[in-house]
C-alpha positions in Angstrom: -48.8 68.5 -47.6 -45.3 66.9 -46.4 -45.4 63.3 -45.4 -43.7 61.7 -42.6 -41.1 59.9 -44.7 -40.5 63.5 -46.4 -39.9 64.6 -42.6 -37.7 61.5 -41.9 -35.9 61.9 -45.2 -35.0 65.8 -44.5 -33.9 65.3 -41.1 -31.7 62.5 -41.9 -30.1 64.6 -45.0 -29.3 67.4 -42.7 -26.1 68.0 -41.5 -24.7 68.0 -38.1 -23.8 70.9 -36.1 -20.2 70.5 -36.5 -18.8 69.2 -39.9 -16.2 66.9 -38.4 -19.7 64.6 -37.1 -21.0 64.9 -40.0 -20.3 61.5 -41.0 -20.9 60.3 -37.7 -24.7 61.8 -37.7 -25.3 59.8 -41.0 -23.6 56.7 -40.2 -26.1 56.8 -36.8 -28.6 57.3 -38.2 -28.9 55.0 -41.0 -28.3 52.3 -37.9 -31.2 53.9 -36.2 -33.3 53.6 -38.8 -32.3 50.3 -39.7 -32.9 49.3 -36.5 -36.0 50.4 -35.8 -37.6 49.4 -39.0 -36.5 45.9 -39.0 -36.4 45.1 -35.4 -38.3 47.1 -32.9 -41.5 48.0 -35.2 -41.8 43.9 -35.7 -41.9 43.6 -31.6 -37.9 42.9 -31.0 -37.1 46.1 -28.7 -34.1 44.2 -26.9 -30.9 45.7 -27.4 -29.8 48.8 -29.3 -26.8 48.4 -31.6 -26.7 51.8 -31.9 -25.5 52.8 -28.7 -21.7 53.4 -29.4 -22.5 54.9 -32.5 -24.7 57.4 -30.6 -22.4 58.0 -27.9 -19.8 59.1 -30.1 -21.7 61.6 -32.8 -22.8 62.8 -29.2 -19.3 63.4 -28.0 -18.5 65.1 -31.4 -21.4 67.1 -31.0 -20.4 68.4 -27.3 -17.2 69.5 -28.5 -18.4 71.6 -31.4 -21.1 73.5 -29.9 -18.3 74.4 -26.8 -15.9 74.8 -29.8 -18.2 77.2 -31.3 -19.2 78.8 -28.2 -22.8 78.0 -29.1 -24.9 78.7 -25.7 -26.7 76.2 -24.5 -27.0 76.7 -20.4 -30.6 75.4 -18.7 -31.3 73.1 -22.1 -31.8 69.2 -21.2 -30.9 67.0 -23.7 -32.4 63.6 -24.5 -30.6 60.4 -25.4 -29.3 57.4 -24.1 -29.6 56.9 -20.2 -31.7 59.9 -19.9 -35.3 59.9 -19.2 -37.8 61.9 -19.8 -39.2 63.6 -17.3 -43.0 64.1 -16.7 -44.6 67.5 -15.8 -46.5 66.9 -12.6 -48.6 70.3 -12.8 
C-alpha cells in the first residue's frame, strides 16, 4: 500500500513538463511544502510566500506546452487567483 508521504514524495521528484522549469517546479515546491507544514497546518494561513515563485514555474510552464504544441483547449487550470468552481447540478 503507498502512503501519502510516498505520494507527496513522487510528485515532488517528478519533473516538469518542460526541462528549462524544472528547477523552478522544485524550488516551488519545496516552498510550498515548507510552507504549509510549518505555517498553515499550525493555524497561520496568512500570506503565501510562494506566490512569485508559483507565478513564474507557471509562466515557464505556459510557454513549453505552447512550445511543444501540447493541446490543451477547454482545460481549466487551478492556481493562484482562481477559484474553484462548484457544480450546481
Amino acid at each position: 500500500m503507498t502512503s501519502e508521504r510516498d505520494f507527496v514524495a513522487a510528485a515532488i521528484a517528478m519533473n516538469s513538463v518542460g526541462e528549462a522549469c524544472t528547477d523552478m517546479k522544485r524550488e516551488y515546491d519545496q516552498c510550498f511544502n515548507r510552507w504549509f507544514a510549518e505555517k498553515f497546518l499550525k493555524g497561520d494561513g496568512s500570506g503565501d510566500p510562494c506566490t512569485d515563485l508559483f507565478k513564474r514555474y507557471q509562466q515557464c510552464v505556459q510557454k513549453a506546452i505552447k512550445e511543444k504544441e501540447i493541446p490543451i483547449e477547454g482545460l481549466e487550470f487551478m492556481g493562484h487567483g482562481k477559484e474553484k468552481h462548484e457544480n450546481s447540478s
